[in-house]
RODO-2510 file (C-alpha; in nm, 4 decimals, decimal comma):
residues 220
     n   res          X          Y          Z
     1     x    12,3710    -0,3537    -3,6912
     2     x    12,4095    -0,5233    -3,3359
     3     x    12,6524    -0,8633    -3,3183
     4     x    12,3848    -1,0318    -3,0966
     5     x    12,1027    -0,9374    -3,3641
     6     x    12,3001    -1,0777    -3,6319
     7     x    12,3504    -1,4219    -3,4530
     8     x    12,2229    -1,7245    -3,6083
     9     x    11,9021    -1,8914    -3,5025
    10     x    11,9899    -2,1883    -3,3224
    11     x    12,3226    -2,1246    -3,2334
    12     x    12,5095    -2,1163    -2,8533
    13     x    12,7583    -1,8702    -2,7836
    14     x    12,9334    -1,8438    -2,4508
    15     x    12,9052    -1,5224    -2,2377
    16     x    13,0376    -1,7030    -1,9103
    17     x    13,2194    -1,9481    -1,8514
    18     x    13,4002    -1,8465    -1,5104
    19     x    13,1683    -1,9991    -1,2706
    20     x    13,1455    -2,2557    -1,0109
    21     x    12,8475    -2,3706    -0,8112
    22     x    12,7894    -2,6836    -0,6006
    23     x    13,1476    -2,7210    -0,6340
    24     x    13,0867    -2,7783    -1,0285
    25     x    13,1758    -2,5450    -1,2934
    26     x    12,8815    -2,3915    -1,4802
    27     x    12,8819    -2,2199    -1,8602
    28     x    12,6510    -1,9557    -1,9987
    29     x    12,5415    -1,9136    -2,3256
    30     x    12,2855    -1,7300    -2,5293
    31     x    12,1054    -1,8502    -2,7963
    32     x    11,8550    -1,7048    -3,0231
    33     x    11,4821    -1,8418    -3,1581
    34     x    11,2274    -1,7296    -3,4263
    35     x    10,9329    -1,8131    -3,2340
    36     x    10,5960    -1,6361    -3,3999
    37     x    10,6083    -1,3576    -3,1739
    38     x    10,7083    -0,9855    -3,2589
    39     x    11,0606    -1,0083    -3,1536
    40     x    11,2695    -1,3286    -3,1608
    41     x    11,3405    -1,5147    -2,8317
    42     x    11,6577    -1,5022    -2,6722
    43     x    11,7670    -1,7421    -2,4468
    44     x    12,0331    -1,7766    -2,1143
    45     x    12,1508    -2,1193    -2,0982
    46     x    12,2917    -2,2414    -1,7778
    47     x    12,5346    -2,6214    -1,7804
    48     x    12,7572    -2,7642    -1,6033
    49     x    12,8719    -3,1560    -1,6912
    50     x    12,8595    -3,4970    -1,5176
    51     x    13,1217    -3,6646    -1,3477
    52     x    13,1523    -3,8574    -1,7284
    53     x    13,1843    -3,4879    -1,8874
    54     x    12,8644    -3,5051    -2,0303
    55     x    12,6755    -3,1747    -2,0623
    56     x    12,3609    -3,1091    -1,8126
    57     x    12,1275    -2,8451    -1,8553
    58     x    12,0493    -2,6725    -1,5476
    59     x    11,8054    -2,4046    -1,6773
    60     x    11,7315    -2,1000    -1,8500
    61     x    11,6232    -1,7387    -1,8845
    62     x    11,4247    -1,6285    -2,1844
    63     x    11,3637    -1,2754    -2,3100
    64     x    11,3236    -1,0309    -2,5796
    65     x    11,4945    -0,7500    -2,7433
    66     x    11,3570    -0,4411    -2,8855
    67     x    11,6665    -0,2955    -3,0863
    68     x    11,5056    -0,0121    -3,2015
    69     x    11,3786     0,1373    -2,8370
    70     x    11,6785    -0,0576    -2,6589
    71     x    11,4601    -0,2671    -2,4301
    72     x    11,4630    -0,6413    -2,2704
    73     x    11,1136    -0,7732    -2,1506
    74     x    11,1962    -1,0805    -1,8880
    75     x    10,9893    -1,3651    -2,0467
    76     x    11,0528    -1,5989    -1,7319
    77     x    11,3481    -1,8502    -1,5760
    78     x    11,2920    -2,1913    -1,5663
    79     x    11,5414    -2,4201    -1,3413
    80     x    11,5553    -2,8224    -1,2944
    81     x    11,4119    -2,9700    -1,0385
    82     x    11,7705    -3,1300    -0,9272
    83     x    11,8833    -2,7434    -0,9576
    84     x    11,6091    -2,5351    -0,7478
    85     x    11,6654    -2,3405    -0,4237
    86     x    12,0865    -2,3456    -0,4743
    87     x    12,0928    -1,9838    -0,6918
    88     x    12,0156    -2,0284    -1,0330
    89     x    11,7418    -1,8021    -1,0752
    90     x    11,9527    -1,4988    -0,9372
    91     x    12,2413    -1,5936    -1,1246
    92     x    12,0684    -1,6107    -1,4752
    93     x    11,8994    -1,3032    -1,3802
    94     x    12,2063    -1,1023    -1,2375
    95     x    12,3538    -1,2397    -1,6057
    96     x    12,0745    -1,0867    -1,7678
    97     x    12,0825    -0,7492    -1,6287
    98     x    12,4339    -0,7589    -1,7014
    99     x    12,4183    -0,8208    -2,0816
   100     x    12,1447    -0,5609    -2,1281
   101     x    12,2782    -0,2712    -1,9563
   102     x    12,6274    -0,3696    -2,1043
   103     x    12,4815    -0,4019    -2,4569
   104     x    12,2753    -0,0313    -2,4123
   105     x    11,9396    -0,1806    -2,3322
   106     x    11,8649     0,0171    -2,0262
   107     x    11,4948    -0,0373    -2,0732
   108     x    11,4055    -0,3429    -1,8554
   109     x    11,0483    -0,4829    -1,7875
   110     x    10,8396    -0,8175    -1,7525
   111     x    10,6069    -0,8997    -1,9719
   112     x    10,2343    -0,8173    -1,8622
   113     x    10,1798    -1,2437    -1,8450
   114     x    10,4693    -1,2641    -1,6120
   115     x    10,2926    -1,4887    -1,2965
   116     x    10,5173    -1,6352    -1,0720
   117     x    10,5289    -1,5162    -0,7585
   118     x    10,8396    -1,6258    -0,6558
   119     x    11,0211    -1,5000    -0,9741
   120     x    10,8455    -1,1512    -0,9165
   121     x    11,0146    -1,1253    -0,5669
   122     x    11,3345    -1,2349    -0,6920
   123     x    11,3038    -0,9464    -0,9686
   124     x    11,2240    -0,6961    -0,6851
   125     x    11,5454    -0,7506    -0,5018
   126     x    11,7120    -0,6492    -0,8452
   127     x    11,5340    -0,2965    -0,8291
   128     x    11,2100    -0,4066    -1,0547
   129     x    10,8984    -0,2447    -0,9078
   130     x    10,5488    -0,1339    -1,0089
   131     x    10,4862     0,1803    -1,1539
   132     x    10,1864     0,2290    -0,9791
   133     x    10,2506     0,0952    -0,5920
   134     x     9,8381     0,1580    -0,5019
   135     x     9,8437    -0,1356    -0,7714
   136     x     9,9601    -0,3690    -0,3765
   137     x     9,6059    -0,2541    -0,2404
   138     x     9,3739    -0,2110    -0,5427
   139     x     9,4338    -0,5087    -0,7481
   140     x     9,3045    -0,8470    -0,7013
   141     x     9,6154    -1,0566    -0,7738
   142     x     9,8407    -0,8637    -0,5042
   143     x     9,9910    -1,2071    -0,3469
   144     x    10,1829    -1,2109    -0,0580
   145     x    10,4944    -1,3724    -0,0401
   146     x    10,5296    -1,4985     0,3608
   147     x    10,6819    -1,7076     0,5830
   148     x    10,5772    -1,9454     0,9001
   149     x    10,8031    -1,9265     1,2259
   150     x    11,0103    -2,1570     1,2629
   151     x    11,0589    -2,2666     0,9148
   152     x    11,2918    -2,1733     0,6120
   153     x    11,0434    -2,2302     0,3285
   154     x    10,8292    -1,9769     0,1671
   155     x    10,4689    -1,9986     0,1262
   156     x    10,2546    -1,7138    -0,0469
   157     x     9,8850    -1,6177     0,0087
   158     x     9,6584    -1,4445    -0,2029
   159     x     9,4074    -1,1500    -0,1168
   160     x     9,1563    -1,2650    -0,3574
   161     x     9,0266    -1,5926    -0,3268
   162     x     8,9240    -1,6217    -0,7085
   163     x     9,2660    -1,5561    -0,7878
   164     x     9,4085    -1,8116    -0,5374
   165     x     9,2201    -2,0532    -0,6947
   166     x     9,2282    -2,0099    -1,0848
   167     x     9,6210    -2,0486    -0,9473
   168     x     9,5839    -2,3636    -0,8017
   169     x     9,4513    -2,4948    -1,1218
   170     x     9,7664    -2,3570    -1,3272
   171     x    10,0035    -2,5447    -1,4738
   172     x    10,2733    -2,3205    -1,2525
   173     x    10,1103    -2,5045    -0,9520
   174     x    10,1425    -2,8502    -1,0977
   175     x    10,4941    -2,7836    -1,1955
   176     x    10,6393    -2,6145    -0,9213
   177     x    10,6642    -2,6390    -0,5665
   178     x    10,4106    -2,3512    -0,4240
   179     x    10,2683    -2,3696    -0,0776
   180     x     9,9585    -2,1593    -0,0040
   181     x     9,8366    -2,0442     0,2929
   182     x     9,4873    -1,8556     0,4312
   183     x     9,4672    -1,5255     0,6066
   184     x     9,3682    -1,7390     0,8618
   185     x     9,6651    -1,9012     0,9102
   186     x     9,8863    -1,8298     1,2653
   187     x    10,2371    -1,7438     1,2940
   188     x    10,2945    -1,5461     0,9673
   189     x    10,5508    -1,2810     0,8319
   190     x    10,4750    -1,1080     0,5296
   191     x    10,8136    -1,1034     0,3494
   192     x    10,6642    -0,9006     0,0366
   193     x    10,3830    -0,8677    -0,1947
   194     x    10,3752    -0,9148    -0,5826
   195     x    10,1360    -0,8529    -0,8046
   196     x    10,0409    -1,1043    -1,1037
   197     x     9,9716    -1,0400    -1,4943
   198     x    10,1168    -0,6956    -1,4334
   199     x    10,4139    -0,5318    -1,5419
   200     x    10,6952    -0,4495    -1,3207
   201     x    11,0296    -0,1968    -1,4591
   202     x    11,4152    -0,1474    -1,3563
   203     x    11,3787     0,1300    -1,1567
   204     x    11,7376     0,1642    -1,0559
   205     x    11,9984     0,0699    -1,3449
   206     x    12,3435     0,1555    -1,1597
   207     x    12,2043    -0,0309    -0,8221
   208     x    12,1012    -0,3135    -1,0100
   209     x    12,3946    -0,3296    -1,1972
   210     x    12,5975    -0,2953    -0,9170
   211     x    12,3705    -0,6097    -0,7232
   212     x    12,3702    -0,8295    -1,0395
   213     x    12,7774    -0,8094    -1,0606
   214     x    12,7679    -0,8864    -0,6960
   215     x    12,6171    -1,1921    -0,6805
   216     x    12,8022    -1,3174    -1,0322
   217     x    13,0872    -1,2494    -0,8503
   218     x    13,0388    -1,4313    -0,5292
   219     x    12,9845    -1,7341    -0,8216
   220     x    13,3035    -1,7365    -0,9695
***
């Protein structure tokens, strides 16, 4: 039987603790929950502490384990608001990759809920991609992630107009910061596209591998 399936509900236990970010030192843990789904939730905890030592939580990855076909399904990342836009995403997610491939789960996939477009694109610089690319042009929730000229922040735009606007009723819209833009608009790069409620699969395990260990070690 696997160590991390034999860990006790509830319980932290560090995998890194080498990091620094913001010019603060950051911790990872995992942590497992019995949750009412098929497999149990595992979690990627990132903290650092306060200037009074005090432990802050800075976010998380959550995910599941199939032990028996050795594959992860990416559940989603969630980071603090005080946190966003400074790494944290990639780094739980270069973590992640990490810990499956080094504990033999070289089966890696989103679930088919999986709607964030932002997460998506960060997935798809790790080497996650559709198994079906016609999937860009045929479905109706291909969004595009773009950019104005002139500006740094992202902004994505949606093919289907239905789509665009069951999103902007979602509780991703309320919570996070997503700016969305017409076909209309002028001035526009197309970074990427995504496409929503569908699942994308490591396509590349040695070049992800080899960009996850990158980026965790530009953070230590």
């Amino acid at each position: 039987m696997s160590l991390i399936e034999n860990i006790p509900y509830k319980k932290s236990f560090i995998v890194k603790d080498d990091l620094s970010l913001l010019g603060k030192s950051q911790t990872i843990s995992i942590s497992k929950y019995l949750c009412g789904d098929i497999y149990d939730r595992y979690y990627l905890r990132v903290n650092t502490k306060d200037d009074n030592n005090n432990p802050l939580d800075q976010g998380y990855l959550y995910f599941y384990l199939d032990f028996e076909k050795r594959k992860s399904e990416f559940i989603g990342v969630k980071i603090s608001q005080e946190y966003r836009n400074c790494g944290l995403a990639s780094l739980l997610i270069s973590v992640w990759i990490q810990f499956c491939l080094d504990e033999g789960f070289l089966n890696l996939q989103t679930i088919s809920k999986q709607r964030k477009p932002f997460v998506l694109y960060l997935l798809k610089k790790y080497e996650f991609e559709l198994r079906n690319l016609t999937t860009y042009r045929t479905s109706t929730r291909t969004v595009h992630i773009c950019k104005k000229e002139n500006e740094d922040r992202k902004c994505i735009m949606f093919e289907n107009k239905q789509e665009e606007n069951r999103f902007r009723n979602s509780n991703i819209m309320k919570t996070d910061n997503y700016r969305i833009i017409g076909k209309e608009e002028q001035n526009i790069s197309i970074l990427d596209s995504v496409v929503l409620y569908t699942p994308y699969f490591l396509q590349d395990q040695e070049k992800a591998y080899q960009k996850s260990l990158q980026f965790y070690n530009s953070k230590r």
